[in-house]
C-alpha positions as CSV (number, residue, x, y, z in Angstrom):
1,X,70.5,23.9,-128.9
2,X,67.7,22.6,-125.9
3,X,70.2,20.3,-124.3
4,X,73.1,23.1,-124.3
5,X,69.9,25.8,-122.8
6,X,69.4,22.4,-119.8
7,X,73.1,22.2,-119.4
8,X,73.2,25.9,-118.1
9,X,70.2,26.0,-116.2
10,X,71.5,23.1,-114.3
11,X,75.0,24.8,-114.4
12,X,73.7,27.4,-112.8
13,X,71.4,25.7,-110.3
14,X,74.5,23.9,-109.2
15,X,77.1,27.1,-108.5
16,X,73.9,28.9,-106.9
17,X,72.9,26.4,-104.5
18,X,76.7,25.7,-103.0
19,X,75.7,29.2,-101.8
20,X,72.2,29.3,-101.1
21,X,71.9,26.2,-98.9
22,X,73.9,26.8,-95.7
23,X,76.7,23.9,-94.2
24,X,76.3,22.3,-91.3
25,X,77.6,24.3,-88.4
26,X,80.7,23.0,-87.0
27,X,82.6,23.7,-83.4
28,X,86.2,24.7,-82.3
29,X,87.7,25.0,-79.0
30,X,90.0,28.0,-78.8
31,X,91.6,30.1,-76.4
32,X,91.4,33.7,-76.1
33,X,93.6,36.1,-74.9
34,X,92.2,40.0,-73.5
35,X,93.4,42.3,-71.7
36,X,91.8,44.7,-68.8
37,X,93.4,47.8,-67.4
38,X,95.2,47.0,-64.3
39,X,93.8,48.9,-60.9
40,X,93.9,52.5,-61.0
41,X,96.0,52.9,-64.2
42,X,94.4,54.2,-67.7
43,X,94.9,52.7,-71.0
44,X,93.8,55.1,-73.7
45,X,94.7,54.9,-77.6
46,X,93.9,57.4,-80.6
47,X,92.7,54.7,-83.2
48,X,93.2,55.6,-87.0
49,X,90.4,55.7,-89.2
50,X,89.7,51.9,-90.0
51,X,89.1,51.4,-86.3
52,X,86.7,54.4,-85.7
53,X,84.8,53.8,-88.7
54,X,83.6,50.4,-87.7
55,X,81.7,49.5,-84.6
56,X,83.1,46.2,-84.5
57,X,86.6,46.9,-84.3
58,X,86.1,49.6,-81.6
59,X,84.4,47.0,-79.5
60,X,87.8,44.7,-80.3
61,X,89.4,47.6,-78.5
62,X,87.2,48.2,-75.6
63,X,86.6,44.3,-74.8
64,X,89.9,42.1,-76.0
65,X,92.3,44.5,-76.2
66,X,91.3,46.4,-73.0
67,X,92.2,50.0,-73.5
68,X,89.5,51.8,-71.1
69,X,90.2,55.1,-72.4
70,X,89.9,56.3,-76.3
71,X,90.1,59.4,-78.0
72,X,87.8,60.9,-80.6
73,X,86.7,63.9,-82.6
74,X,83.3,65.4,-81.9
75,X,82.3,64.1,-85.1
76,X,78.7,62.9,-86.5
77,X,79.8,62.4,-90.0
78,X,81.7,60.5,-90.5
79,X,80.4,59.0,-87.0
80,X,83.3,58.9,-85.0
81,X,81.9,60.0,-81.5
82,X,78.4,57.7,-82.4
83,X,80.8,54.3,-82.4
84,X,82.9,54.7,-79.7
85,X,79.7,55.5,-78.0
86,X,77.8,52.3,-79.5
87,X,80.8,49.9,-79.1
88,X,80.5,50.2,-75.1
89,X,82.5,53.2,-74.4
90,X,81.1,56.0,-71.5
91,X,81.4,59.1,-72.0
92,X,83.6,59.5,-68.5
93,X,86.2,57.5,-71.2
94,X,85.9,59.4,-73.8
95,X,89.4,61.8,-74.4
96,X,87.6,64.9,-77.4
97,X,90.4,66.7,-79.4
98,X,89.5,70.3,-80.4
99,X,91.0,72.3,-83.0
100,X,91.9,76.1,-83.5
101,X,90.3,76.3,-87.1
102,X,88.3,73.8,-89.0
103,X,85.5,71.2,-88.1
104,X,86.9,70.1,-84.6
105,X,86.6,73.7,-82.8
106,X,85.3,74.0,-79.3
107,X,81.6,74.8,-79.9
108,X,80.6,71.7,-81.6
109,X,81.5,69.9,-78.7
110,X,78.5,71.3,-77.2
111,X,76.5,68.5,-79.4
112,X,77.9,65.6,-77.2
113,X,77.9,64.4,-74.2
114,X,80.4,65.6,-71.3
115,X,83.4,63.7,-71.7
116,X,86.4,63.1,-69.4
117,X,88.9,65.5,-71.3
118,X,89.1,68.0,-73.9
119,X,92.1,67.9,-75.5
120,X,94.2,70.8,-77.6
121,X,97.0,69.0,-79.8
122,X,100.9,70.9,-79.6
123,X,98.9,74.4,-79.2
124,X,102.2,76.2,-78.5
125,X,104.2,74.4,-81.2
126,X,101.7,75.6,-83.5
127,X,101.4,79.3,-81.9
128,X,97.9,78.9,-81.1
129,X,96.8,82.2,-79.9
130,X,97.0,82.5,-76.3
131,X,93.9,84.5,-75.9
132,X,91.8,81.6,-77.6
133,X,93.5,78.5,-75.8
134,X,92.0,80.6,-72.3
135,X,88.7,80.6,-74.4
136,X,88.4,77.1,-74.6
137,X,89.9,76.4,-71.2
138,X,86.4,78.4,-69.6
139,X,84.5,77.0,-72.4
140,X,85.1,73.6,-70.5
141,X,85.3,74.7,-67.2
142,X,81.6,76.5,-67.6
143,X,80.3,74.0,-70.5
144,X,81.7,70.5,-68.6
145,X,82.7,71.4,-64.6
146,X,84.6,68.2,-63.4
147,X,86.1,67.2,-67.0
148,X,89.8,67.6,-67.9
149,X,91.5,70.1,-70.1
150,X,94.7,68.3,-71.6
151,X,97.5,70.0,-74.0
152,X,100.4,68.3,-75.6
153,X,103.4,70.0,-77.0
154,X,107.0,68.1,-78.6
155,X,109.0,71.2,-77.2
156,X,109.7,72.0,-73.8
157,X,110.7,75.8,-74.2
158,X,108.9,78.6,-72.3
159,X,105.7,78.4,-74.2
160,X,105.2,75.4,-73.3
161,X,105.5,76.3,-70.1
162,X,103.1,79.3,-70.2
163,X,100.4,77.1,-71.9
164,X,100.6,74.4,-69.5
165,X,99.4,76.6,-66.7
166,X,96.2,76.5,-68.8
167,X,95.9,72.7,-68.8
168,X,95.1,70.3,-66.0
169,X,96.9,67.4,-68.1
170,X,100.3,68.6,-69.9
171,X,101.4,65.4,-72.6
172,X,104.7,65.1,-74.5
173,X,106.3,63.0,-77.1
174,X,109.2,64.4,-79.5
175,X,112.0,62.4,-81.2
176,X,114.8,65.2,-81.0
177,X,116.4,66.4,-77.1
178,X,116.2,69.8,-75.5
179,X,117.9,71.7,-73.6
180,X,118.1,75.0,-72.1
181,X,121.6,76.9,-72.5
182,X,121.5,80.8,-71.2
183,X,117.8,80.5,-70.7
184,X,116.9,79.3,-74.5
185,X,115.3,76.2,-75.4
186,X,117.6,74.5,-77.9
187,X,117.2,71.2,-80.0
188,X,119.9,69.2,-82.3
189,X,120.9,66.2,-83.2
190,X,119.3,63.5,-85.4
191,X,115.8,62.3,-84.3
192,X,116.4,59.6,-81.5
193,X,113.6,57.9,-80.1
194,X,114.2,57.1,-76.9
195,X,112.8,60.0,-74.6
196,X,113.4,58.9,-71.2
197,X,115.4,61.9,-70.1
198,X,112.6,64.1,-71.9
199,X,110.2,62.4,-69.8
200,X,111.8,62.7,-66.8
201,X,112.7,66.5,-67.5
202,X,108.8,67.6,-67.8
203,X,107.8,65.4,-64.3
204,X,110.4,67.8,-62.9
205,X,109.2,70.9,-64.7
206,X,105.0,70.0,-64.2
207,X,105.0,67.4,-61.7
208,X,101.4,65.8,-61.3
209,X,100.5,67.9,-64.2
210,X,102.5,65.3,-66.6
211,X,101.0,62.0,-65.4
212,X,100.0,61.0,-68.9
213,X,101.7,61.0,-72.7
214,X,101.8,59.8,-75.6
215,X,103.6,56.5,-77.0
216,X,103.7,56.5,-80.8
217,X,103.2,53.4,-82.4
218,X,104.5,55.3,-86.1
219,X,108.3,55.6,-84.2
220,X,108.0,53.6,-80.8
221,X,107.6,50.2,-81.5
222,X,111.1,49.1,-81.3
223,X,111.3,51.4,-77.4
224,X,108.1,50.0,-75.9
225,X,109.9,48.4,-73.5
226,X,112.0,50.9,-72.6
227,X,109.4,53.6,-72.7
228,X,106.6,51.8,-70.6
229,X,109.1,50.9,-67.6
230,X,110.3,54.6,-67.5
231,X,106.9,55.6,-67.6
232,X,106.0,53.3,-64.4
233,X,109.4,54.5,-63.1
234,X,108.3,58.3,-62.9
235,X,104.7,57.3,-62.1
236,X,102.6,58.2,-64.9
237,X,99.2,56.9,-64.5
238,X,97.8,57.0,-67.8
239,X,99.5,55.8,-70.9
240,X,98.2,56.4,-74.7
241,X,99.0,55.3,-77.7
242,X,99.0,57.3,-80.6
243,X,98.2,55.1,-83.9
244,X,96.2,57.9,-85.9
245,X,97.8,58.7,-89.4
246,X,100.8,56.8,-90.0
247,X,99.6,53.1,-88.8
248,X,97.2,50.4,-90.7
249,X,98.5,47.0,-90.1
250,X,97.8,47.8,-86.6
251,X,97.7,44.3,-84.6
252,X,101.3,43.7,-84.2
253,X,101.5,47.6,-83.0
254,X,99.0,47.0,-80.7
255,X,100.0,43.6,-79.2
256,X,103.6,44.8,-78.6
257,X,102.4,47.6,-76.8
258,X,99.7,45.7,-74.4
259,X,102.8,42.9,-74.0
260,X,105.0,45.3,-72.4
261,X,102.0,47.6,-70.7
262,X,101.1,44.0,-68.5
263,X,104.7,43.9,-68.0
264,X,105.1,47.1,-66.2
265,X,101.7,46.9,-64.5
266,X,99.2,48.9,-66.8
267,X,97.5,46.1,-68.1
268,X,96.5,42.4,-66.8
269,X,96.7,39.6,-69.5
270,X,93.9,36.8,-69.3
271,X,93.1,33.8,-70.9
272,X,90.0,31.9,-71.4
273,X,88.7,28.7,-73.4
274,X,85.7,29.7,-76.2
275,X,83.8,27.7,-78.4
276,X,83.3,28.9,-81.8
277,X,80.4,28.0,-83.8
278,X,81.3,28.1,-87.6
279,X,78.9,28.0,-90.5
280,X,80.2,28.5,-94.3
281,X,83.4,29.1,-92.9
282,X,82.5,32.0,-90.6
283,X,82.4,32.3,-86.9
284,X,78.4,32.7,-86.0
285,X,78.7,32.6,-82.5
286,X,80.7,32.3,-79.7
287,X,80.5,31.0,-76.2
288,X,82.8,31.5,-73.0
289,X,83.6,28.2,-71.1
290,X,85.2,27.7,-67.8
291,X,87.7,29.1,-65.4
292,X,89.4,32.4,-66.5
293,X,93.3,32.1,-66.1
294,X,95.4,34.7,-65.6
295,X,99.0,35.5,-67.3
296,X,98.9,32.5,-69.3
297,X,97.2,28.9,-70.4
298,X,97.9,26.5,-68.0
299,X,100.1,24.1,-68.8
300,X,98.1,20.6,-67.6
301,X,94.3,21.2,-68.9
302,X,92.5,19.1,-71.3
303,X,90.1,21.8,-72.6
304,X,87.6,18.8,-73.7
305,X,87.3,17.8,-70.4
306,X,85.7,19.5,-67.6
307,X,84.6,18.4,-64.4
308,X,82.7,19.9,-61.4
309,X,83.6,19.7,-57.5
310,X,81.2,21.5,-56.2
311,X,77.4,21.3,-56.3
312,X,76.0,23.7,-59.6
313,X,72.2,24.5,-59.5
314,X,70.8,25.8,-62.4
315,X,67.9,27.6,-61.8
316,X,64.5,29.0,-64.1
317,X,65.7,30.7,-66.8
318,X,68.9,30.0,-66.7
319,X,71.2,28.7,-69.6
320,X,74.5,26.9,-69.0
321,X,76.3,24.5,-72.0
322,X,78.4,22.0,-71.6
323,X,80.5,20.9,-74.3
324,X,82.7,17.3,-74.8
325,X,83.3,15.3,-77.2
326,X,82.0,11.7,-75.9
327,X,79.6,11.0,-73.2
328,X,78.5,12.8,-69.9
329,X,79.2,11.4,-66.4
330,X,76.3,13.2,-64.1
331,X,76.9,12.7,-60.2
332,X,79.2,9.8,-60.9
333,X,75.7,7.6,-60.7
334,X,75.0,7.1,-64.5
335,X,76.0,7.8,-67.4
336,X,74.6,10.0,-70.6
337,X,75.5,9.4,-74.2
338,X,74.8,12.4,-76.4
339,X,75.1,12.4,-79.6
340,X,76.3,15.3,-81.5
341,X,74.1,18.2,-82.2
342,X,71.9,16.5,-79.8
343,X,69.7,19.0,-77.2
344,X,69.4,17.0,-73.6
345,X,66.3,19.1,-71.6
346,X,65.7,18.8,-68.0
347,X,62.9,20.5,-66.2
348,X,62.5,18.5,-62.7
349,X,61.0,20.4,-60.1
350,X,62.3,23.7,-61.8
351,X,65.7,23.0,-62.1
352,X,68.8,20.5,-62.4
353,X,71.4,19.6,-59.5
354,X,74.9,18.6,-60.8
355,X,76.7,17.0,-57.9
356,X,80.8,17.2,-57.2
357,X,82.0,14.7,-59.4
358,X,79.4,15.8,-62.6
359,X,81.9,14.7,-65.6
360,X,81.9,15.8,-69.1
361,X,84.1,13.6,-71.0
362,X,85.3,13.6,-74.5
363,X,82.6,13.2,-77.5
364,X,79.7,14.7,-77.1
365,X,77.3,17.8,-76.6
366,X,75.5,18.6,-73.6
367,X,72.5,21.7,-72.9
368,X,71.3,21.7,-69.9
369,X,67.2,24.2,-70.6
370,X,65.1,24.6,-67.3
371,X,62.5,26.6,-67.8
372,X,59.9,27.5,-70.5
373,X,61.5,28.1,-73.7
């Protein structure tokens, strides 16, 4: 019985330990692709749920994916206004929805800061009152002078028409045609997702008023490209993607999308080396290194080599890393073998020189620390 009640203590020191005592950090090279919004165009998207609810993945937005514009309910709980806010986003970005009836209406935006647009969703599809979409059109105009009042609507009929006088922004996206026979707005046909000649019919029915809409990535996928190079072809200079709802397994959505957006000019594509640091097989850390590349990795780079041909001077306070896998060439003079793990301080007269022709080869770590510490 007392050596089977030592057998489980160990037992159980053992399984506790392999997760109490932390492994050894270990390093990989990587590269990373982002994306930024090209000059003068806007990128927005209206996340679903399981981006808004976690800082984290609206900062994946914001920073790697590069949409500069998002969309969000005036919401405190669940926080949806708070993270956008937290992951980097200015309110000058910030698209609000408001809603005729429920939680969303236009006083509590009143509790936020003033946002770039307020934004009423298919108002004359729904019969919003007339009356009340006027309210909230001098609700922003007196509550937020300078910010946007956007509508959207999936029929082009005469309503539409009426409540787009309201709006400064006039979006549309719907997967059946219209047309107008004796004056009458008329629909048929099975849904058909390719709404170029829609498009093209409300530049000519609002002009400047439709320079933005909606791309859904619940029907669109399969017509990004089609859909982005019209859009560019009739000069809309904001594009949005609509993933609320319908849409989880995001990444292939939003990939597609930001593929063909850099394609027709919307977005720029980059690439970039980083070092992960991984502990316990998570990523603790990570650090940018070198030259940033545009459109795509080049093909002749040895990303454990990088040399210098210029002079670099590092000054107080300052940080840089270099990283190889073997020794360090400095000034082409001598030559520095740094072990792994290994920090390599310099502090003369303030601050380290690297000369053209500084070389750090494969094998080994190098941290350059001037400065107190």
């Amino acid at each position: 019985m007392k050596s089977t009640t030592i057998f489980i203590h160990v037992t159980i020191f053992v399984l506790y330990s392999h997760h109490s005592f932390s492994q050894e950090a270990t390093y990989e090279f990587n590269w990373l692709k982002y994306y930024e919004a090209a000059e003068g165009k806007a990128v927005g998207i209206w996340p679903h749920w399981n981006r808004w609810l976690e800082i984290e993945r609206v900062k994946d937005l914001h920073y790697y994916k590069g949409f500069n514009y998002i969309f969000a309910y005036p919401d405190t709980n669940p926080p949806v206004y708070n993270n956008i806010l937290a992951a980097g986003y200015e309110p000058s970005k910030i698209m609000v929805k408001i809603d005729y009836e429920g939680k969303y209406t236009y006083p509590a935006t009143a509790n936020f800061p003033q946002s770039w647009a307020y934004y009423v969703d298919e108002p004359a599809d729904h019969n919003f009152p007339y009356i009340w979409l006027s309210e909230v059109k001098n609700f922003v105009n007196t509550n937020f002078p300078g910010s946007r009042f956007a509508i959207s609507g999936y029929k082009r009929n005469s309503q539409l028409v009426n409540y787009g006088g309201l709006a400064d922004d006039v979006m549309f996206s719907s997967y059946k045609h219209w047309w107008t026979i004796l004056g009458i707005w008329v629909s048929c046909c099975p849904e058909d997702p390719d709404q170029r000649s829609d498009w093209s019919d409300m530049k000519n029915i609002f002009g400047n008023k439709f320079s933005m809409t909606w791309i859904g990535a619940h029907k669109d996928l399969n017509e990004y490209p089609q859909l982005l190079a019209h859009a560019k072809n009739i000069g809309l200079q904001r594009i949005w993607l609509y993933q609320h709802d319908e849409v989880w397994d995001d990444d292939n959505n939003i990939e597609q999308f930001l593929h063909h957006a850099a394609l027709n000019g919307y977005m720029k594509v980059f690439y970039r080396q980083v070092r992960d640091k991984i502990q316990n097989g998570q990523r603790i850390g990570r650090q940018f290194l070198g030259t940033v590349y545009p459109d795509a990795i080049p093909s002749i780079y040895d990303h454990t080599t990088l040399t210098f041909n210029q002079n670099i001077e590092i000054n107080n306070n300052r940080v840089d890393d270099y990283y190889a896998l073997n020794s360090i060439t400095a000034g082409g003079a001598y030559t520095f073998t740094v072990p792994p793990q290994v920090q390599a301080s310099f502090n003369s007269h303030g601050s380290i020189r690297l000369r053209p022709g500084f070389h750090a080869k494969s094998g080994s770590e190098f941290n350059a620390y001037i400065g107190d510490r």
